[in-house]
PQR file with spaces between the fields and no chain letter, atoms N, CA, C, O and H, PARSE charges and radii, in Angstrom:
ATOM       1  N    UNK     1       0.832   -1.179    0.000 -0.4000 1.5000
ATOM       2  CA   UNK     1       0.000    0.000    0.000 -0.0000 2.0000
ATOM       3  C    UNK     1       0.878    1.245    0.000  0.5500 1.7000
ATOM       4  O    UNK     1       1.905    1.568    0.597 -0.5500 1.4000
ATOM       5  N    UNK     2       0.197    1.735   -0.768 -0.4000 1.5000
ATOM       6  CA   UNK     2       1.463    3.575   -1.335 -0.0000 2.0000
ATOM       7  C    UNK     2       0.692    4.376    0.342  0.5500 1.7000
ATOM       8  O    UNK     2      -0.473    4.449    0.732 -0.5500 1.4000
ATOM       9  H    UNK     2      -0.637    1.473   -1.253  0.4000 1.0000
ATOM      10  N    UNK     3       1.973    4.837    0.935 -0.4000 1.5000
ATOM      11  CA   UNK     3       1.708    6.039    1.595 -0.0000 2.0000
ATOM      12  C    UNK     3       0.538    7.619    1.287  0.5500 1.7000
ATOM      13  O    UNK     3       0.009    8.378    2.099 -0.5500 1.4000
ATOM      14  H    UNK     3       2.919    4.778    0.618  0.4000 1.0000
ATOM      15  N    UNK     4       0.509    7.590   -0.187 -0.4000 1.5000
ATOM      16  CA   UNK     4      -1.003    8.406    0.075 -0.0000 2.0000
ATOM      17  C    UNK     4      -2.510    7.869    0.237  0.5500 1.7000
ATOM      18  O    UNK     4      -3.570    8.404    0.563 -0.5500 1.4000
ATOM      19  H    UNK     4       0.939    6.973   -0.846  0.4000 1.0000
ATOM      20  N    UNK     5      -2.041    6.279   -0.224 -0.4000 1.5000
ATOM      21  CA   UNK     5      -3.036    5.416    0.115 -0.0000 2.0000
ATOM      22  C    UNK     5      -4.285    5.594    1.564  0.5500 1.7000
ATOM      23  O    UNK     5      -5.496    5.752    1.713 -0.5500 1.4000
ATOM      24  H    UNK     5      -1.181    5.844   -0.489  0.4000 1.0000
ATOM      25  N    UNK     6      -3.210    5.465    2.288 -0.4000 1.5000
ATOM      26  CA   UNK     6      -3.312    5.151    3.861 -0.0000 2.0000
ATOM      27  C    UNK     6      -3.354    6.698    4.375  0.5500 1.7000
ATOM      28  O    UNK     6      -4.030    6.925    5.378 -0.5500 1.4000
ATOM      29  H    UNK     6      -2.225    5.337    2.167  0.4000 1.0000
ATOM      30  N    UNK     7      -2.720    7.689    3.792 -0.4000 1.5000
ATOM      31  CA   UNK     7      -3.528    8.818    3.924 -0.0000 2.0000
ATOM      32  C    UNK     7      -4.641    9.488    3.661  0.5500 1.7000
ATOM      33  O    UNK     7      -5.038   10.449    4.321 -0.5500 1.4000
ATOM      34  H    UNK     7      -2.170    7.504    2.977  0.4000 1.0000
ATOM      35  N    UNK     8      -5.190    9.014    2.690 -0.4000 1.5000
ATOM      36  CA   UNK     8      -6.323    9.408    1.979 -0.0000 2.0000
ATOM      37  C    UNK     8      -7.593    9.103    2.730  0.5500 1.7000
ATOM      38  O    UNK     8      -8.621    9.763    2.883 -0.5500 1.4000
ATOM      39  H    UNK     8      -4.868    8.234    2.154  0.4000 1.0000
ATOM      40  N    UNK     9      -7.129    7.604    3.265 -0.4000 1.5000
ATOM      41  CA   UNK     9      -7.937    6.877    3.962 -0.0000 2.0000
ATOM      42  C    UNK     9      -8.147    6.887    5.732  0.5500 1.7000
ATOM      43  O    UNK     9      -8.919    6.374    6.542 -0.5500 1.4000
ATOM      44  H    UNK     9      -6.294    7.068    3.141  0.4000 1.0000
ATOM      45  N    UNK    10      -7.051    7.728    5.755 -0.4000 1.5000
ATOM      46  CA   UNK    10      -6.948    8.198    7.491 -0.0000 2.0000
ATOM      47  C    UNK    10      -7.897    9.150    7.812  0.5500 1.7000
ATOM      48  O    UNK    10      -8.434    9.345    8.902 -0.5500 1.4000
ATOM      49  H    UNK    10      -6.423    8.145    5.098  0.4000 1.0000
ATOM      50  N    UNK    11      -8.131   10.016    6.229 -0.4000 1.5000
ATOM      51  CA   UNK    11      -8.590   11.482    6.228 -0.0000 2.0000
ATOM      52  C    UNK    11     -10.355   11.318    6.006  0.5500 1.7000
ATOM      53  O    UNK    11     -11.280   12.103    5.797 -0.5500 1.4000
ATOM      54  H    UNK    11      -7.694    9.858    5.343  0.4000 1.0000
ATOM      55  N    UNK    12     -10.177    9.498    6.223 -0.4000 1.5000
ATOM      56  CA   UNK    12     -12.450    9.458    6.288 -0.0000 2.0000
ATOM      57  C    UNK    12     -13.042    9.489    7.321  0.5500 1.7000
ATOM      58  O    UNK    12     -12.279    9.480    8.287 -0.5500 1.4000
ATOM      59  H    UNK    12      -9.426    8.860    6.393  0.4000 1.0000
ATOM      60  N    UNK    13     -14.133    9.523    7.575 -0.4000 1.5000
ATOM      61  CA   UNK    13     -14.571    9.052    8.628 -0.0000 2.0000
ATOM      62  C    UNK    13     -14.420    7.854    9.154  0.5500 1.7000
ATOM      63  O    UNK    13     -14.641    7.831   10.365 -0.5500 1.4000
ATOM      64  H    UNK    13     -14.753    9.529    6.791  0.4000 1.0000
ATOM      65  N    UNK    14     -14.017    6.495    8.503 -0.4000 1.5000
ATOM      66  CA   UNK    14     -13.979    5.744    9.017 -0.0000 2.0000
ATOM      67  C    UNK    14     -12.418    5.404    9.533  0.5500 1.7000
ATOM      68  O    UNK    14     -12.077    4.710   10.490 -0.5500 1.4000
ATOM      69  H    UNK    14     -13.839    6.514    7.520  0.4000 1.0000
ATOM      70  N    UNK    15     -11.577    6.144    8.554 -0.4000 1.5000
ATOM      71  CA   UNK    15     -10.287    6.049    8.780 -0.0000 2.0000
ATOM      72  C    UNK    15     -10.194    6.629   10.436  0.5500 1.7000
ATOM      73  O    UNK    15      -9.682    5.947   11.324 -0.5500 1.4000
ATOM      74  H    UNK    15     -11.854    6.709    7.777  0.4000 1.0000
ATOM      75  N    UNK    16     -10.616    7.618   10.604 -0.4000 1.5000
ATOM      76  CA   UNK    16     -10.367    8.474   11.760 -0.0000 2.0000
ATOM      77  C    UNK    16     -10.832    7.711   13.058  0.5500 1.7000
ATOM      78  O    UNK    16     -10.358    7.626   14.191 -0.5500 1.4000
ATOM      79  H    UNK    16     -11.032    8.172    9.883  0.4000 1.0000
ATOM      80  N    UNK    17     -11.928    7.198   12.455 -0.4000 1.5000
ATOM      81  CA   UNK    17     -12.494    6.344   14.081 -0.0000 2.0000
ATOM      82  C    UNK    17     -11.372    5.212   14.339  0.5500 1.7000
ATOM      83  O    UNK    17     -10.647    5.258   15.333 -0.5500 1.4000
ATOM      84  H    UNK    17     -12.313    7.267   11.535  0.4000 1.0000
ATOM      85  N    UNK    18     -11.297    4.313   13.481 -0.4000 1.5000
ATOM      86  CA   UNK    18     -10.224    3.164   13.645 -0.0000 2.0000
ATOM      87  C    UNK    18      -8.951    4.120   14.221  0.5500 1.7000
ATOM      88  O    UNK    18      -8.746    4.090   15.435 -0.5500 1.4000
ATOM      89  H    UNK    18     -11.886    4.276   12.674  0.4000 1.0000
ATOM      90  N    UNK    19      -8.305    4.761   13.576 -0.4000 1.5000
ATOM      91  CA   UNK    19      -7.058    5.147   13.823 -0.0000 2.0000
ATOM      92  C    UNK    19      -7.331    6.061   15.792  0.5500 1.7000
ATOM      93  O    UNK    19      -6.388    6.278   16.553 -0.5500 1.4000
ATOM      94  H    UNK    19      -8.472    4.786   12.590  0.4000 1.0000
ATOM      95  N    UNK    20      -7.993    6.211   15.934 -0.4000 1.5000
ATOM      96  CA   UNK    20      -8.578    6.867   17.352 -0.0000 2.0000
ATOM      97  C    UNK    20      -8.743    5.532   18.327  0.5500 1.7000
ATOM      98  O    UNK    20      -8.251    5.296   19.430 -0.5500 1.4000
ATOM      99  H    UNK    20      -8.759    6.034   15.316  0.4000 1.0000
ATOM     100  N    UNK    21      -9.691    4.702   17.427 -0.4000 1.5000
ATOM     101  CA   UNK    21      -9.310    3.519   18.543 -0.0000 2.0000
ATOM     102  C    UNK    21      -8.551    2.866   18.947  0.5500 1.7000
ATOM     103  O    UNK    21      -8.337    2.728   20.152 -0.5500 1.4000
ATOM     104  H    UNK    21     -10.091    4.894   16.531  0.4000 1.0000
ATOM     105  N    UNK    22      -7.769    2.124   17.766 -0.4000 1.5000
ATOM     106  CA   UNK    22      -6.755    2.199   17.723 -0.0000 2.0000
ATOM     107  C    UNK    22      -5.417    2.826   18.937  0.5500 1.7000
ATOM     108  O    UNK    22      -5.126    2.079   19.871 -0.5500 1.4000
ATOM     109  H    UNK    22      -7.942    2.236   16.788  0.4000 1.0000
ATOM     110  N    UNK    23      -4.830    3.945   18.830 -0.4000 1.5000
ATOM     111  CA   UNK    23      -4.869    4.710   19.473 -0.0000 2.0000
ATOM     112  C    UNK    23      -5.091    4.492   21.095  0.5500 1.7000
ATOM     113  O    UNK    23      -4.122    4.197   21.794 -0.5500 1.4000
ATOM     114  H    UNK    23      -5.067    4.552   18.072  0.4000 1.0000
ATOM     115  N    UNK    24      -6.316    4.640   21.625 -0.4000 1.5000
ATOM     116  CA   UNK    24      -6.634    4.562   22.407 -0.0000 2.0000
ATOM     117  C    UNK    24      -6.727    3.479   22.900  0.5500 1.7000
ATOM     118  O    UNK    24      -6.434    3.532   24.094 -0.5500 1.4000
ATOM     119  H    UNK    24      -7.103    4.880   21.057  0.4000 1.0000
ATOM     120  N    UNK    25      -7.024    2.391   22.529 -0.4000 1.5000
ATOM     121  CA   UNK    25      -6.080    1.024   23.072 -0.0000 2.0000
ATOM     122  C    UNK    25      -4.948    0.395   23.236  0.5500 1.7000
ATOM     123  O    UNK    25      -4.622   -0.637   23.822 -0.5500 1.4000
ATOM     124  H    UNK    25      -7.262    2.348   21.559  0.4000 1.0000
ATOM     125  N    UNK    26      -4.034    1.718   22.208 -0.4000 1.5000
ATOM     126  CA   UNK    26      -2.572    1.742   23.024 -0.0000 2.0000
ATOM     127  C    UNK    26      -2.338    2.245   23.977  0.5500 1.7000
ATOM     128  O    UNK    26      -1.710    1.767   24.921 -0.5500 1.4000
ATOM     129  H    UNK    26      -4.299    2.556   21.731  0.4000 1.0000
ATOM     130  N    UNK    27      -2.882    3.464   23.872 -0.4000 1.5000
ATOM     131  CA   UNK    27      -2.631    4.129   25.371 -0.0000 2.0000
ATOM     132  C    UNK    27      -3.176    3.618   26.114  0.5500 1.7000
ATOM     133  O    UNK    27      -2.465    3.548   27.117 -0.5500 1.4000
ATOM     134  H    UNK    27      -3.392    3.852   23.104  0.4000 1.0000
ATOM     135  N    UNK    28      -4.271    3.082   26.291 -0.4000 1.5000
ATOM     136  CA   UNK    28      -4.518    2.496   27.849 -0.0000 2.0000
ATOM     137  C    UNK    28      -3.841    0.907   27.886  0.5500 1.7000
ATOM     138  O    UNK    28      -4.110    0.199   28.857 -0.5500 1.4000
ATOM     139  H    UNK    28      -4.848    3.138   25.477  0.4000 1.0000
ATOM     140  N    UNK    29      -3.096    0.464   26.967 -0.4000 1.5000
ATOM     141  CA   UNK    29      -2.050   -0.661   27.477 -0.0000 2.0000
ATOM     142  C    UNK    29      -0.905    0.011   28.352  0.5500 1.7000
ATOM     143  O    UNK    29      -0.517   -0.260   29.488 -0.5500 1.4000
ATOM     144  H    UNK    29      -2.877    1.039   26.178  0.4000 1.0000
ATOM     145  N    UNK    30      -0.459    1.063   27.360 -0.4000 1.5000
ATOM     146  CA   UNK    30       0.386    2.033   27.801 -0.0000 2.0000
ATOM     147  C    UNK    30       0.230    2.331   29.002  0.5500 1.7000
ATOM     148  O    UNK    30       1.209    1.888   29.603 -0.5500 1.4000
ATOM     149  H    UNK    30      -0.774    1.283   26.437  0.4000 1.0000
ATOM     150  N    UNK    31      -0.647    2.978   29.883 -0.4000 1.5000
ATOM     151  CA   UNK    31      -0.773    3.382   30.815 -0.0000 2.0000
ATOM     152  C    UNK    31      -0.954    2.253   31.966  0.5500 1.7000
ATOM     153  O    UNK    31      -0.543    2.385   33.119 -0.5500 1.4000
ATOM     154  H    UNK    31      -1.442    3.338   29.395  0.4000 1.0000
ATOM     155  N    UNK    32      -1.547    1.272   31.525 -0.4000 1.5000
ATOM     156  CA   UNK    32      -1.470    0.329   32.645 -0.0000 2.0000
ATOM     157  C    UNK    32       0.062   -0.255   32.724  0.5500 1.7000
ATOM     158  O    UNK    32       0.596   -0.818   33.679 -0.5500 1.4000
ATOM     159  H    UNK    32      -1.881    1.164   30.588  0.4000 1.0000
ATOM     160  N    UNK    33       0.459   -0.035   31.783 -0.4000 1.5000
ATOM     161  CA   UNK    33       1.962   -0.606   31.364 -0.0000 2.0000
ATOM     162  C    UNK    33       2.443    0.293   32.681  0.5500 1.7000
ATOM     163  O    UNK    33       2.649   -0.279   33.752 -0.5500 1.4000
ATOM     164  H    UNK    33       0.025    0.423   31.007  0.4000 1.0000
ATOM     165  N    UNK    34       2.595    1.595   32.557 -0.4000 1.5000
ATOM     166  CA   UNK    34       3.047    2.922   33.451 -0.0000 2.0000
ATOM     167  C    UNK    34       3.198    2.674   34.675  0.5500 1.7000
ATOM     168  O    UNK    34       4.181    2.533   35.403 -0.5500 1.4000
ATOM     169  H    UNK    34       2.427    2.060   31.687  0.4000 1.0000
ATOM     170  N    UNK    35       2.236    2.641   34.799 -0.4000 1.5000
ATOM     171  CA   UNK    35       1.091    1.980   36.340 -0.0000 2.0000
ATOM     172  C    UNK    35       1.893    1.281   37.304  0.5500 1.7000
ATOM     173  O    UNK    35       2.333    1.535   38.426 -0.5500 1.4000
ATOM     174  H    UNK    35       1.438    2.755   34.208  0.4000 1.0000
ATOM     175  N    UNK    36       1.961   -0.111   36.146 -0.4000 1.5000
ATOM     176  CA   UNK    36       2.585   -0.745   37.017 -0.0000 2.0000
ATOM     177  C    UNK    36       3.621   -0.672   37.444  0.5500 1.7000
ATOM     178  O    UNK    36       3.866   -1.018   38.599 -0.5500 1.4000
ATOM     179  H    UNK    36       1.603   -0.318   35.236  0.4000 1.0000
ATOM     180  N    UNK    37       4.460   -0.228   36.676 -0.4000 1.5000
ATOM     181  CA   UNK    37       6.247   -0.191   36.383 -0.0000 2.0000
ATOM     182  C    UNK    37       7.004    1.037   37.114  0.5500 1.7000
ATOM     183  O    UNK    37       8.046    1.007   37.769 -0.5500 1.4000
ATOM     184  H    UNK    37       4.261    0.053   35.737  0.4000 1.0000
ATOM     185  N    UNK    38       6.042    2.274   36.756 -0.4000 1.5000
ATOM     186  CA   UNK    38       6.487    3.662   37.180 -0.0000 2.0000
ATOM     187  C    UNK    38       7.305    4.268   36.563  0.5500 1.7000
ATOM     188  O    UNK    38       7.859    5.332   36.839 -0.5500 1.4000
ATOM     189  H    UNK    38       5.195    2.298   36.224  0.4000 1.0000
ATOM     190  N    UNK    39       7.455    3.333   35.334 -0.4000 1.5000
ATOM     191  CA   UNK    39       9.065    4.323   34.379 -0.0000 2.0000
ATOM     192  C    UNK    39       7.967    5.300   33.484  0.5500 1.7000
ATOM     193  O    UNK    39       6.922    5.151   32.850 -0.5500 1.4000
ATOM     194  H    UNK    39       7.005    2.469   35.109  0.4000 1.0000
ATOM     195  N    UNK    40       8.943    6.432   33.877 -0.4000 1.5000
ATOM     196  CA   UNK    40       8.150    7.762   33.327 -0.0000 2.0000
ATOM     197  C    UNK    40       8.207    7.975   31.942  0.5500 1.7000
ATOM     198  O    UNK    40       7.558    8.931   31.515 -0.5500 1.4000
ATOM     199  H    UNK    40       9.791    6.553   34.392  0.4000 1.0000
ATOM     200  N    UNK    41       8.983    7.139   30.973 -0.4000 1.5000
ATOM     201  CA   UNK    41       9.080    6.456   29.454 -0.0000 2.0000
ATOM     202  C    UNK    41       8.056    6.746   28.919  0.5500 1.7000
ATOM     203  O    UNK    41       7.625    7.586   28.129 -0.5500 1.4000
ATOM     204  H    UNK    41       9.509    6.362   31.320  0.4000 1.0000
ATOM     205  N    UNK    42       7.408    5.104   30.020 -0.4000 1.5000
ATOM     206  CA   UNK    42       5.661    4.854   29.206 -0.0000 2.0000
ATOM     207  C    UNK    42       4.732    5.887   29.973  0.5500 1.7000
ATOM     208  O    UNK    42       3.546    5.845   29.647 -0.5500 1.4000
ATOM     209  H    UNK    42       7.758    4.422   30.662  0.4000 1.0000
ATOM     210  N    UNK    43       5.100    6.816   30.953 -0.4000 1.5000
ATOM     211  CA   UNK    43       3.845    7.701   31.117 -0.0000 2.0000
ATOM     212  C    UNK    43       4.080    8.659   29.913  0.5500 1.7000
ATOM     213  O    UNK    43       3.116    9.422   29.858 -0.5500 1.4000
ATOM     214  H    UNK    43       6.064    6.850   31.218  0.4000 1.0000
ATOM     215  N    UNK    44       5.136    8.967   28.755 -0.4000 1.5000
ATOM     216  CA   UNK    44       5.412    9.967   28.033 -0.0000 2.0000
ATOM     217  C    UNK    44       4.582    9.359   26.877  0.5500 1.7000
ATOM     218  O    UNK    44       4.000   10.118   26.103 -0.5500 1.4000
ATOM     219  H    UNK    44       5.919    8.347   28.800  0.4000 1.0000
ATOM     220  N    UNK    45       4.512    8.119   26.745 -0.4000 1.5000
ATOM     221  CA   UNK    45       4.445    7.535   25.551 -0.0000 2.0000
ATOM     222  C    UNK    45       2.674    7.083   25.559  0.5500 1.7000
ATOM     223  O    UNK    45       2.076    6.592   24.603 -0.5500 1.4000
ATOM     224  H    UNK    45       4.985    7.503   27.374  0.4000 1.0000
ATOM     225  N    UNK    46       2.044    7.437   27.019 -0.4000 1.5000
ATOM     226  CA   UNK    46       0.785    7.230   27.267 -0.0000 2.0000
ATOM     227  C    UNK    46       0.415    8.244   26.525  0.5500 1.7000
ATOM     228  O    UNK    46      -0.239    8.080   25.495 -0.5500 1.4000
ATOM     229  H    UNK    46       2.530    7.836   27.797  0.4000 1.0000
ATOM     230  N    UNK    47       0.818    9.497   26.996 -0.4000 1.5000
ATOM     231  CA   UNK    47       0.336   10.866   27.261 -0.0000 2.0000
ATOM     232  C    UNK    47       0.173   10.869   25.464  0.5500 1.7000
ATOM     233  O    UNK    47      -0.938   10.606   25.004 -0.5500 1.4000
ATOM     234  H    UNK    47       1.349    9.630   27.833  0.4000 1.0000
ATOM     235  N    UNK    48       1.476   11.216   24.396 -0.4000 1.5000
ATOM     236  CA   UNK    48       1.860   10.807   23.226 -0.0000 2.0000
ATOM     237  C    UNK    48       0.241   10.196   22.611  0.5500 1.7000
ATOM     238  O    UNK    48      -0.536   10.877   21.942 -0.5500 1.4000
ATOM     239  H    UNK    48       2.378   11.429   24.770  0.4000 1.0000
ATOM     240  N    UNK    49       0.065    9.077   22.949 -0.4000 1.5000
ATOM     241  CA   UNK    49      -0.648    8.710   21.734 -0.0000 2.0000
ATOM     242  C    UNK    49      -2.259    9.185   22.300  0.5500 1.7000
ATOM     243  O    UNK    49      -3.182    9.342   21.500 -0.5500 1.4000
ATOM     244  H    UNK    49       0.696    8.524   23.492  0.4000 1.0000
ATOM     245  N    UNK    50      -2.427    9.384   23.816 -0.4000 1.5000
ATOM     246  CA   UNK    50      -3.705   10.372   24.090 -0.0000 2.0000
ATOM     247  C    UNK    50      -3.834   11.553   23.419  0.5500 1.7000
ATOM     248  O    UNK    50      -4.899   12.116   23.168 -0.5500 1.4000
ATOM     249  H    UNK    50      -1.678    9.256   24.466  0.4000 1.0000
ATOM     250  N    UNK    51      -3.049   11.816   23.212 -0.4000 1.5000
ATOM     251  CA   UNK    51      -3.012   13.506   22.590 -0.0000 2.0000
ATOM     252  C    UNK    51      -3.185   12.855   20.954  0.5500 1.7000
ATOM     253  O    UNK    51      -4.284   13.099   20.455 -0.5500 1.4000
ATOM     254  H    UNK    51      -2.183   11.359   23.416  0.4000 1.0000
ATOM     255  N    UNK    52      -2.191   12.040   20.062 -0.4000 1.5000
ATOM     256  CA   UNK    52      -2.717   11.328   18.903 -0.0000 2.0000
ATOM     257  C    UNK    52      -4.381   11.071   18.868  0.5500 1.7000
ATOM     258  O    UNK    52      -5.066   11.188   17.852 -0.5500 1.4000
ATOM     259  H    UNK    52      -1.299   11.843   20.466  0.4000 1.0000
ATOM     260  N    UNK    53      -4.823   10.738   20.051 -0.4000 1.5000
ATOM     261  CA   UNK    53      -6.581   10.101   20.164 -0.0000 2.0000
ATOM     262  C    UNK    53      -7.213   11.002   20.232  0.5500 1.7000
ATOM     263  O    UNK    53      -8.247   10.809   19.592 -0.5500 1.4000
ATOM     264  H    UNK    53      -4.266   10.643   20.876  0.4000 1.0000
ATOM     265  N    UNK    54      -7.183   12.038   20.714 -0.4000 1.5000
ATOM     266  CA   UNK    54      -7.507   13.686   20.752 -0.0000 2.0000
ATOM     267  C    UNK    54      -7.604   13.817   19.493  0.5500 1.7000
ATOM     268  O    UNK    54      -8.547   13.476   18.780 -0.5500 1.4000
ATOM     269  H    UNK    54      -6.343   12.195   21.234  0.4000 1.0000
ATOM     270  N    UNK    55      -6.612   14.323   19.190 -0.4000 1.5000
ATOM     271  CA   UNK    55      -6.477   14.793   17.538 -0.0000 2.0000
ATOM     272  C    UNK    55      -7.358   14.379   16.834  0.5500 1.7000
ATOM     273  O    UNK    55      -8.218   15.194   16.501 -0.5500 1.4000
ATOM     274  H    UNK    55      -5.845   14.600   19.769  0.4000 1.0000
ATOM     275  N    UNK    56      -7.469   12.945   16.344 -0.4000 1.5000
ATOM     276  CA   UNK    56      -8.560   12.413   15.518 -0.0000 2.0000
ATOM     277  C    UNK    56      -9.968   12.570   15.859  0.5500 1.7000
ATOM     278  O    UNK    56     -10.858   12.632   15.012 -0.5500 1.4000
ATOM     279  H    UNK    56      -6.770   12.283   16.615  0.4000 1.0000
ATOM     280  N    UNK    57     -10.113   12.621   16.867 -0.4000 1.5000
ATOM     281  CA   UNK    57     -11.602   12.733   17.644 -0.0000 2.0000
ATOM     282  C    UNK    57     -11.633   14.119   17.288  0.5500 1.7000
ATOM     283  O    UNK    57     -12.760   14.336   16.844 -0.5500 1.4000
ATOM     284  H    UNK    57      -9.390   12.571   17.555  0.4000 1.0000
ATOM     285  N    UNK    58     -11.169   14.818   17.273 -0.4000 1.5000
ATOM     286  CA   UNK    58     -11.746   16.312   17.395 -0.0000 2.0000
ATOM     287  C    UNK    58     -11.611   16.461   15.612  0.5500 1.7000
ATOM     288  O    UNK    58     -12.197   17.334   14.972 -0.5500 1.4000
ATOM     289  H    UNK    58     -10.253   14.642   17.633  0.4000 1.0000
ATOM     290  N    UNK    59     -10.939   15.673   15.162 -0.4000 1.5000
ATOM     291  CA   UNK    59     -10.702   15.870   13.113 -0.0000 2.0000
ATOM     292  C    UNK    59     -12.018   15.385   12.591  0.5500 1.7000
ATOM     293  O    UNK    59     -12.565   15.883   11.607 -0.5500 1.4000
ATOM     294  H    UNK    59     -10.463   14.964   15.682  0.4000 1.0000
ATOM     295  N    UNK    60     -12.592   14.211   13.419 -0.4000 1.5000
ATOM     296  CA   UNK    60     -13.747   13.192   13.277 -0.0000 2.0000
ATOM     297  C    UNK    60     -15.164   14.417   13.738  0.5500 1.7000
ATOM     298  O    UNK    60     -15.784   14.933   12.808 -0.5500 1.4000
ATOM     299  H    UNK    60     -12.148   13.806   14.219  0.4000 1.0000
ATOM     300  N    UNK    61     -15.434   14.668   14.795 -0.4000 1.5000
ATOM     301  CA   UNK    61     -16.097   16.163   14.419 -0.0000 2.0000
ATOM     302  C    UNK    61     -16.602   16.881   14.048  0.5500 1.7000
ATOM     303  O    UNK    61     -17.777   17.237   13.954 -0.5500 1.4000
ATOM     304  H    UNK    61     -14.930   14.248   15.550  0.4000 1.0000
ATOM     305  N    UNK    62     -14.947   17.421   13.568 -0.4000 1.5000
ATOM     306  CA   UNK    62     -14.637   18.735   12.534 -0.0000 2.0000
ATOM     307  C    UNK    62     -15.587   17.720   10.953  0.5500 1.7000
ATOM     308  O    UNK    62     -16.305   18.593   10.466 -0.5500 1.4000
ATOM     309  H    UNK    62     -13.993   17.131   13.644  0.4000 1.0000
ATOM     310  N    UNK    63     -15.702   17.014   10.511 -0.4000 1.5000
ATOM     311  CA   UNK    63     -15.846   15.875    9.522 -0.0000 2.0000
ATOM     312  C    UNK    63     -17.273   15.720    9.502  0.5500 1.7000
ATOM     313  O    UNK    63     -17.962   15.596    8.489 -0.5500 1.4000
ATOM     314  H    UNK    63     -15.119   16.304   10.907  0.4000 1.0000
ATOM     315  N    UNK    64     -17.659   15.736   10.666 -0.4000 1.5000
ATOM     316  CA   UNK    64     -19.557   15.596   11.232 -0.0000 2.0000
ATOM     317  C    UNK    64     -19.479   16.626   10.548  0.5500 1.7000
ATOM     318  O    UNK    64     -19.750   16.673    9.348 -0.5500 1.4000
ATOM     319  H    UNK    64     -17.099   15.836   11.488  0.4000 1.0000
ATOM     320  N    UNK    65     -19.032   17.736   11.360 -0.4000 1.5000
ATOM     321  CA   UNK    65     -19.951   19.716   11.321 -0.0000 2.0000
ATOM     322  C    UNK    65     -19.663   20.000    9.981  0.5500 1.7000
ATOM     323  O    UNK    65     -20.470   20.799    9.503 -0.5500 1.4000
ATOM     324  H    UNK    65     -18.812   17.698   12.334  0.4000 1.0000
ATOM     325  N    UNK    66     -18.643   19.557    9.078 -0.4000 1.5000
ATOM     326  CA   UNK    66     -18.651   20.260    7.964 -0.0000 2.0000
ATOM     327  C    UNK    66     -18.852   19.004    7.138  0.5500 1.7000
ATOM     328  O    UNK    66     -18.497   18.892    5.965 -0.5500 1.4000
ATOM     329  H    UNK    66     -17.988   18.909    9.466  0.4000 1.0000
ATOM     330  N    UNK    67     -19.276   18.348    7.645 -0.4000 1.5000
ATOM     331  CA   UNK    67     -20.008   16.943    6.281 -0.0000 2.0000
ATOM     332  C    UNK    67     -19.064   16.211    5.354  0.5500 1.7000
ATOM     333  O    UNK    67     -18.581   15.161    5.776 -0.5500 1.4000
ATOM     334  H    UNK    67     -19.564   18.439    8.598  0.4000 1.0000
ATOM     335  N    UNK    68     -18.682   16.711    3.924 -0.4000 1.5000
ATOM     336  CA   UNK    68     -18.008   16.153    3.139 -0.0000 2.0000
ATOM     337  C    UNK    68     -16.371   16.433    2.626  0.5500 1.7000
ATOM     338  O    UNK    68     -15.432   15.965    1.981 -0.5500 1.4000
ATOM     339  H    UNK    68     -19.075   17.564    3.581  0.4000 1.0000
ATOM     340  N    UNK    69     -17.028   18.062    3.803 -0.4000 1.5000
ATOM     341  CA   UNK    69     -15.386   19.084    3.043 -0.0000 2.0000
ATOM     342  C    UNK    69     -14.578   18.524    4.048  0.5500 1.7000
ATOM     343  O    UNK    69     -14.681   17.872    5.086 -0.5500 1.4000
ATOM     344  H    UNK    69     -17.790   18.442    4.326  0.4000 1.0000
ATOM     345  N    UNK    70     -13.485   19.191    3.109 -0.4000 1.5000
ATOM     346  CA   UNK    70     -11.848   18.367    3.899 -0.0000 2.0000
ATOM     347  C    UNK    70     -11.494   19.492    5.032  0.5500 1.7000
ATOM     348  O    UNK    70     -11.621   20.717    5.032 -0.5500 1.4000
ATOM     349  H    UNK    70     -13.401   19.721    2.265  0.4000 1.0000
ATOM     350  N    UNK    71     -10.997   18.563    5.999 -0.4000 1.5000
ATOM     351  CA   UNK    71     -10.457   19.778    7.208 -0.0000 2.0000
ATOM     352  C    UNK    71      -8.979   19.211    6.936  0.5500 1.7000
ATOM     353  O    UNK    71      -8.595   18.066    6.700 -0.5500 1.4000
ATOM     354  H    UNK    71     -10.894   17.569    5.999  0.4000 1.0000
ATOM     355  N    UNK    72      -8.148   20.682    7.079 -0.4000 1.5000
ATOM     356  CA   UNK    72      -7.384   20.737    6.826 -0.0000 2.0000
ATOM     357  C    UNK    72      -6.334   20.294    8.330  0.5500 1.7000
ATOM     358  O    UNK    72      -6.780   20.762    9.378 -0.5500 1.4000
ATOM     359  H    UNK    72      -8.460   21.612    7.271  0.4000 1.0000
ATOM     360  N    UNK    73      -5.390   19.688    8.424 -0.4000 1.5000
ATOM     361  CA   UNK    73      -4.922   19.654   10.027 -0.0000 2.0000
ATOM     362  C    UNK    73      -3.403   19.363   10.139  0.5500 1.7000
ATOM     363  O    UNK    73      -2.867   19.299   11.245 -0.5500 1.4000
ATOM     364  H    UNK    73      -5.027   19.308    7.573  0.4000 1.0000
């Protein structure tokens, strides 16, 4: 798969939800990972892909409110 492939496809709605869940089931491995261990690594690397899960959620949205047009990000 060509790299604009998988961009094109990040940039749908459906791309965005997967890639959010995604996402967000790393970070909360991540964080229990944290948890247990206490190395401040994986609290960086929690934080990291929460803020990645953010992003898409709020692109996903932006995607509702303006329907078909492209948000730019």
């Amino acid at each position: 798969m060509k790299v604009q492939t998988i961009k094109h496809w990040h940039n749908t709605k459906i791309g965005l939800t997967a890639f959010a869940v995604v996402e967000l089931a790393i970070a909360y491995g991540l964080a229990s990972l944290s948890i247990n261990s206490g190395n401040l690594w994986w609290y960086l690397l929690t934080i990291i892909f929460l803020f990645g899960t953010t992003q898409n959620i709020v692109r996903l949205i932006g995607k509702f409110i303006n329907g078909n047009k492209s948000t730019k990000a």
